[in-house]
C-alpha positions as CSV (number, residue, x, y, z in Angstrom):
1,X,19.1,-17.0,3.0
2,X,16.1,-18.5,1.2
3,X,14.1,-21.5,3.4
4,X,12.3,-23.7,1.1
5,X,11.3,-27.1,0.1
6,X,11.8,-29.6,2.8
7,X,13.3,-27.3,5.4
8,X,10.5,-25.2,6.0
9,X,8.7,-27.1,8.3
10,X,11.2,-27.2,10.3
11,X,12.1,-24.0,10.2
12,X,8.7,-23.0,11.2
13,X,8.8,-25.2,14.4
14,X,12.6,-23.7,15.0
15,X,14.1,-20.7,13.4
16,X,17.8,-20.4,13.1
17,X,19.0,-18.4,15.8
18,X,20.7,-16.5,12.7
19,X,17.9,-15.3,11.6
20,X,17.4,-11.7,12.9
21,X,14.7,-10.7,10.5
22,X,12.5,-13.2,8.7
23,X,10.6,-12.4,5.4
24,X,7.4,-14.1,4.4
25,X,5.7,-13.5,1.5
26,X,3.7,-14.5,-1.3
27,X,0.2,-14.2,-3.5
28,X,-1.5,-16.8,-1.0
29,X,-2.2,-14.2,2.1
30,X,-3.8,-16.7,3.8
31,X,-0.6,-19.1,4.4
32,X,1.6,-15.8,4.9
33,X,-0.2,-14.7,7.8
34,X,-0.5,-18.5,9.1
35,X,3.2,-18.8,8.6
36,X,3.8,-15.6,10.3
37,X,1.7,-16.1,13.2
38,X,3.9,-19.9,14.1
39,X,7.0,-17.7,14.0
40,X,5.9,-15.3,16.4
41,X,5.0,-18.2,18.8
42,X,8.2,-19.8,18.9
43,X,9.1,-16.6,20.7
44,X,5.7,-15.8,22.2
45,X,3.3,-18.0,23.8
46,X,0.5,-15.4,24.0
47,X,0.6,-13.2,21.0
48,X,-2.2,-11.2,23.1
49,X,0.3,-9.6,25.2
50,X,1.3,-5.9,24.6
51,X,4.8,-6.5,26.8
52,X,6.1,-8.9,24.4
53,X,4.3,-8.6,21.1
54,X,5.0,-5.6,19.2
55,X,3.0,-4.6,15.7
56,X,4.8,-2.0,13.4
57,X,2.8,-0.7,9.9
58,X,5.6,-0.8,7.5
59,X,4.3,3.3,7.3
60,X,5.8,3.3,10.4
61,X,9.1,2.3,9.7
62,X,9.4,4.2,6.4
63,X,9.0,7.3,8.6
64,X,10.9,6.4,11.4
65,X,13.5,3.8,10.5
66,X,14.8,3.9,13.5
67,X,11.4,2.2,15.1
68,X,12.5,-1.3,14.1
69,X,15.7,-1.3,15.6
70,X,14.7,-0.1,19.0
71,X,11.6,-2.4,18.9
72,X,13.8,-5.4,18.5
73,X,16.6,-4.3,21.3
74,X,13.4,-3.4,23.8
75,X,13.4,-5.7,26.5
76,X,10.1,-6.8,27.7
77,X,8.9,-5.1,31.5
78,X,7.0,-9.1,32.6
79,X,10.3,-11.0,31.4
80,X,10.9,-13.3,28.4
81,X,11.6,-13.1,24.8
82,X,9.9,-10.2,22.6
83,X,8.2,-10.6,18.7
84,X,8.4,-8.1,16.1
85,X,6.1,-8.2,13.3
86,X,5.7,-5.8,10.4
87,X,2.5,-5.5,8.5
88,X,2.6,-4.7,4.7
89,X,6.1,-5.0,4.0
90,X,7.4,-3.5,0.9
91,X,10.1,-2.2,-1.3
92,X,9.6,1.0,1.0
93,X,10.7,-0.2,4.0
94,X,14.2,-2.0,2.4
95,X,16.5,0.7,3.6
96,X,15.4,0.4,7.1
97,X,15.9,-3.7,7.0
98,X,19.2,-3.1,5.5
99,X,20.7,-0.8,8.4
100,X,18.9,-3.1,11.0
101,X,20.5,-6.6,9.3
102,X,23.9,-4.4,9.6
103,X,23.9,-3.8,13.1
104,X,20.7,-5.9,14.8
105,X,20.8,-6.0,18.7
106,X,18.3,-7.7,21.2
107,X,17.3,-11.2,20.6
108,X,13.5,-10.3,19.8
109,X,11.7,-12.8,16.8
110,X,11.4,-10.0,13.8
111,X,9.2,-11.1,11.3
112,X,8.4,-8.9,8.2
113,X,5.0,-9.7,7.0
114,X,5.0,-8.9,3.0
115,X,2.8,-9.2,-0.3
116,X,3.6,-10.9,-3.4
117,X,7.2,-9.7,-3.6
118,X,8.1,-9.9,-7.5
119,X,11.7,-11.3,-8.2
120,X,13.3,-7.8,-8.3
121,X,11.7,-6.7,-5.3
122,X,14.7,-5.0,-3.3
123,X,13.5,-6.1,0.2
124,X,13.1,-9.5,-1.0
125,X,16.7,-9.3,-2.8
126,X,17.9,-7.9,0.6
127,X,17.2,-10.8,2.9
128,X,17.1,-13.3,0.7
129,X,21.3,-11.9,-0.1
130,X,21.8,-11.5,4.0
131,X,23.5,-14.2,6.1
132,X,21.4,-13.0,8.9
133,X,18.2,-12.9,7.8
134,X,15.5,-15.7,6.0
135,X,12.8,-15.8,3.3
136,X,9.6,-18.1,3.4
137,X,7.5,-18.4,-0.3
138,X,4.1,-18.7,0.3
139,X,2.2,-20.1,-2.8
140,X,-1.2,-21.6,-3.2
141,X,-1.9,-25.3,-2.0
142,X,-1.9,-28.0,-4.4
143,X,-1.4,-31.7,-5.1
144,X,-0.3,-33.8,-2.6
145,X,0.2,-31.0,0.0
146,X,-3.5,-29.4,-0.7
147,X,-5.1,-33.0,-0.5
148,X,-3.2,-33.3,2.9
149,X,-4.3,-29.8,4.6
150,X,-8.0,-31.1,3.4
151,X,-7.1,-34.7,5.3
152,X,-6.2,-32.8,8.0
153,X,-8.5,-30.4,9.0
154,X,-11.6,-32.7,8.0
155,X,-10.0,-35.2,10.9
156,X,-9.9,-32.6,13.4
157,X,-13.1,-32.6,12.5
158,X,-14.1,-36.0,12.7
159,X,-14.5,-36.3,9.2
160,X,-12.9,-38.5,5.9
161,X,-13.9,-37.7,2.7
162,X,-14.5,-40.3,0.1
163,X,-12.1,-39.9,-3.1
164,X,-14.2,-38.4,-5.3
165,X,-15.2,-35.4,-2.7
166,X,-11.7,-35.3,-2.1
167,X,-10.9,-34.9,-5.5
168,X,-13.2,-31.9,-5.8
169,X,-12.1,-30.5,-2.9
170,X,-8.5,-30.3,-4.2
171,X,-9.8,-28.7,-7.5
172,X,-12.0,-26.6,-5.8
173,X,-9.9,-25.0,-3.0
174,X,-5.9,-24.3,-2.4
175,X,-5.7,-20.7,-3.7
176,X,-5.6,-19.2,0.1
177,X,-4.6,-21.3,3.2
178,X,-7.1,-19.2,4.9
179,X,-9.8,-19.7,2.6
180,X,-9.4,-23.1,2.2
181,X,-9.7,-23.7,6.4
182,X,-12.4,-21.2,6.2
183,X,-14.1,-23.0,3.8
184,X,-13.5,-26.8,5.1
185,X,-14.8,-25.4,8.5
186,X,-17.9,-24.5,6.6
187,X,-17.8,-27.8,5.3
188,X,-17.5,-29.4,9.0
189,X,-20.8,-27.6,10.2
190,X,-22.7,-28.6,7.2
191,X,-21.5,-32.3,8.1
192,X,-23.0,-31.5,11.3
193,X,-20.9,-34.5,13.4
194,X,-18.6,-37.0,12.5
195,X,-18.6,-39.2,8.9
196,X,-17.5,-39.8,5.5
197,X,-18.2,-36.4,3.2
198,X,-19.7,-37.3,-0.2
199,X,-19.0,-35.8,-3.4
200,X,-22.7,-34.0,-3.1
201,X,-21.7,-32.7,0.5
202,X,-18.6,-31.1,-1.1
203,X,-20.6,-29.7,-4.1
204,X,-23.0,-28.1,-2.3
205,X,-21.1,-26.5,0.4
206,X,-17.7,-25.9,-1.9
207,X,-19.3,-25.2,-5.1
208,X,-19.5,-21.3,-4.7
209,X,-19.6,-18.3,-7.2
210,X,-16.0,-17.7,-7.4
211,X,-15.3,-21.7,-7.8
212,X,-17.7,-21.7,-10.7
213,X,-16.3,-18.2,-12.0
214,X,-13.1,-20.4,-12.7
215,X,-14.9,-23.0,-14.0
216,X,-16.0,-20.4,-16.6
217,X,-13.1,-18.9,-17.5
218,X,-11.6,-22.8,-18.2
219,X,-14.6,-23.9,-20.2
220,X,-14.4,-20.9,-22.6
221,X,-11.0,-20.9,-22.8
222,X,-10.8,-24.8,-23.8
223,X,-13.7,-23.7,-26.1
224,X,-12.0,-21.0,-27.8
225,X,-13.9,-18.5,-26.7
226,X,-11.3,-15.6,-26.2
227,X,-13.5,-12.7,-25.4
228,X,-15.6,-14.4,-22.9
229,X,-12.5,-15.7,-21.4
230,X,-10.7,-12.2,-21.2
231,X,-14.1,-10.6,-19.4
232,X,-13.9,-13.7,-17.1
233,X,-10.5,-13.2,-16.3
234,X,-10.3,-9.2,-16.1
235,X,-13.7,-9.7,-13.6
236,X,-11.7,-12.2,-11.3
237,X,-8.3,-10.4,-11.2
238,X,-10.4,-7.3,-10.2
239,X,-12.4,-9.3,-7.3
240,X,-8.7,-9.8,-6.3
241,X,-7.9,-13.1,-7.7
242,X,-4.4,-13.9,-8.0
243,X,-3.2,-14.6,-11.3
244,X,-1.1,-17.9,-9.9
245,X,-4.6,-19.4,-9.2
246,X,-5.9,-18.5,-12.1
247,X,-3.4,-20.7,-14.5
248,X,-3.6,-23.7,-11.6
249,X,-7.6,-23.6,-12.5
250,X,-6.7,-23.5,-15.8
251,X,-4.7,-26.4,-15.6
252,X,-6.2,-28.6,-13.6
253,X,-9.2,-28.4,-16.8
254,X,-6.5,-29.0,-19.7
255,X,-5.5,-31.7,-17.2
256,X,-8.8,-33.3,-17.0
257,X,-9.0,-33.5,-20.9
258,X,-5.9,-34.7,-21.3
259,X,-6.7,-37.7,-19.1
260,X,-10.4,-37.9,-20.7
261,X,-7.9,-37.8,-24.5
262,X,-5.8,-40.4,-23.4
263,X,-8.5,-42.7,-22.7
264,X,-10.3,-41.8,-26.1
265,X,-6.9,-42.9,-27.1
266,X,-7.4,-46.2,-25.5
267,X,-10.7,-47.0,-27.6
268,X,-13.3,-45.7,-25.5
269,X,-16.0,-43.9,-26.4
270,X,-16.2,-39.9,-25.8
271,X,-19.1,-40.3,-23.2
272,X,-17.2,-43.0,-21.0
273,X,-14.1,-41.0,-21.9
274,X,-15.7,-38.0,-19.9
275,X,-18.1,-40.3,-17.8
276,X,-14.9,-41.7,-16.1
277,X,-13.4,-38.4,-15.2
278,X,-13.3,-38.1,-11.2
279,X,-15.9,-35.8,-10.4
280,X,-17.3,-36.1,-13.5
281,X,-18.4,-33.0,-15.3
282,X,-21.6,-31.4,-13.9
283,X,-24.3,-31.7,-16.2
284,X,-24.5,-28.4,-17.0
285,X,-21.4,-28.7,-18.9
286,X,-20.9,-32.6,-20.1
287,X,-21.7,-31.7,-23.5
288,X,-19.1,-29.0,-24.1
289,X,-16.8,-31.0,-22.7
290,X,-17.3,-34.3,-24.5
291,X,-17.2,-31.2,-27.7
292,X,-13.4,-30.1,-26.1
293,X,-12.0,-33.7,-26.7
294,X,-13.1,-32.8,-30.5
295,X,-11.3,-29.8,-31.0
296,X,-7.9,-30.9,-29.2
297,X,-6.0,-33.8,-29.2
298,X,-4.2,-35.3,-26.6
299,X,-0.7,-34.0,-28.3
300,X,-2.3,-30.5,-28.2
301,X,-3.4,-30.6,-24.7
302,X,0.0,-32.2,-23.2
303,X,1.3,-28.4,-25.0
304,X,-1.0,-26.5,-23.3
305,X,-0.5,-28.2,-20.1
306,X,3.1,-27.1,-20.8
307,X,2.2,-23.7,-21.5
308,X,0.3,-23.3,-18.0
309,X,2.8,-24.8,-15.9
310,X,5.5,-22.1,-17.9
311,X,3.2,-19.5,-17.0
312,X,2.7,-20.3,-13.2
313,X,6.7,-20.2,-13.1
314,X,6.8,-17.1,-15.0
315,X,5.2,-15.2,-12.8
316,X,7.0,-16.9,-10.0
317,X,10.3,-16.3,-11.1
318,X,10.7,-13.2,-13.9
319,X,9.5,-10.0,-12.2
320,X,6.9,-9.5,-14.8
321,X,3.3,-8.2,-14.6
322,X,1.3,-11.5,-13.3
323,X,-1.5,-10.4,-15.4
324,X,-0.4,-9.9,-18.3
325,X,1.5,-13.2,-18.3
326,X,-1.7,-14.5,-17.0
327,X,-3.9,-13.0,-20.0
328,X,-1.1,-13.9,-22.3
329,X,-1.3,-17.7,-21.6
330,X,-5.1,-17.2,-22.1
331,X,-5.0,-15.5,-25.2
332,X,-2.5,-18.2,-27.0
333,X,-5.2,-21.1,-25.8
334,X,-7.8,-19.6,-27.1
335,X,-5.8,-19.2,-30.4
336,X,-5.5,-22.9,-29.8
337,X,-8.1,-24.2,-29.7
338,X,-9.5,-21.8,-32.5
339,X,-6.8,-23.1,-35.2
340,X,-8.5,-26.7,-34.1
């Protein structure tokens, strides 16, 4: 059974009892392993404790299939419920899942800890098809629930950010749950205490190489600028970028044009256009993007908006090569915004 949407909180906080082996994947790491980690303490208070806590490679159970099984029937020697966790799950270790799903025993919290899982992935195809067994997506942050993870953390912190350092955080972070704590932690000690974080706070502690590698790859793509925006693109997806977050970078630029089109639209000038973006355009780049509003058109940029948000669901949902549906959305901008 696939958990999604609304039900996953829940099912985070309380697992169907059904569930003898739970599946959580996806291309944001960071949220698989948080999500992983709640599961295992709704069985395990102390995740510390070798008794109750057991940690399989999914090497392990390719060579012994067997090992799953009698981890999960084990009963702990101190008393209580057991976890299971296995790292690295993959198409390899689908034929062991299968023959423990067919004939699971103990009551121990199994949780199979995978990668990005494609849609023909045969593990994922397995337990998502089992009536005794669950899958948990784990995409990227973004919109209203990335702006909420920020609220959060930053008021554990003592901190609120004012909307336009908000704003930049949300289109500056939400690729990797992990990341994005790690990196609002950093912004909490650079804070130093409690307060409101300004957009300049959140520039100069957010703004980092990779943040403004994206911002590269957008700005040359809008320009129509195809090779710089394939080396861009090849040098990030080698770094280990996934392509997901590339098209949501990508987007939230053809967004920002669109908005800065509409209000051109309106009968405002191109500099208050672009001066009333929130953040507004570094200066660094101001000119070439007041230059973007001249070479689309609002019309044009709803399309490519279209086009990304295809894309993202693309390689969400068909099984094909993220990057190359990734470099293929990129390529077709560029053409784009060339033709213009």
């Amino acid at each position: 059974m696939k958990i999604a949407g609304a039900r996953v909180a829940a099912f985070l906080k309380s697992p169907d009892a059904a569930a003898r082996a739970i599946l959580v994947y996806g291309p944001d790491a960071g949220l698989v392993r948080e999500r992983v980690t709640q599961l295992m303490r709704t069985a395990v208070a102390d995740l510390k404790d070798p008794f109750r806590v057991a940690e399989l490679a999914a090497d392990t159970v390719r060579g012994d299939p067997a090992r799953l099984a009698d981890e999960a029937a084990a009963m702990a020697l101190t008393g209580g419920r057991r976890a299971v966790v296995v790292r690295d799950a993959g198409d390899g270790i689908t034929q062991a899942v299968g023959s423990f799903l067919a004939a699971a025993k103990g009551d121990a919290m199994v949780v199979l800890e995978g990668g990005d899982l494609g849609a023909r992935s045969s593990l994922r195809k397995l337990v998502e098809g089992a009536d005794n067994a669950a899958t948990l997506a784990c995409y990227g942050d973004e919109g209203g629930s990335l702006a909420a993870i920020i609220q959060e953390e930053l008021k554990g912190a003592g901190l609120t950010a004012e909307p336009d350092a908000l704003a930049f955080l949300v289109g500056h972070l939400g690729a990797d749950r992990r990341v994005t704590r790690a990196d609002l932690g950093k912004l909490a000690h650079y804070m130093g205490g409690q307060g409101r974080v300004r957009l300049e706070d959140a520039v100069a502690c957010i703004g980092d190489a990779a943040a403004l590698s994206m911002d590269d790859l957008a700005m040359a793509a809008a320009d129509g600028d195809h090779a710089t925006a394939q080396r861009v693109l090849d040098r990030l997806l080698a770094e280990g970028t996934h392509p997901v977050a590339v098209l949501r970078a990508l987007s939230r630029h053809f967004l920002r044009l669109h908005l800065a089109a509409g209000l051109v639209g309106q009968g405002r000038s191109v500099e208050q256009a672009v001066g009333a973006l929130k953040p507004p355009p570094i200066f660094k780049v101001a000119d070439r993007v007041k230059r973007q509003l001249g070479r689309w058109s609002a019309d044009t940029l709803g399309r490519a908006v279209e086009l990304l948000l295809h894309a993202e669901a693309d390689c969400k949902t068909t099984g094909m090569p993220n990057p190359e549906i990734c470099s293929r959305a990129l390529m077709q901008l560029a053409r784009a915004a060339g033709r213009r």
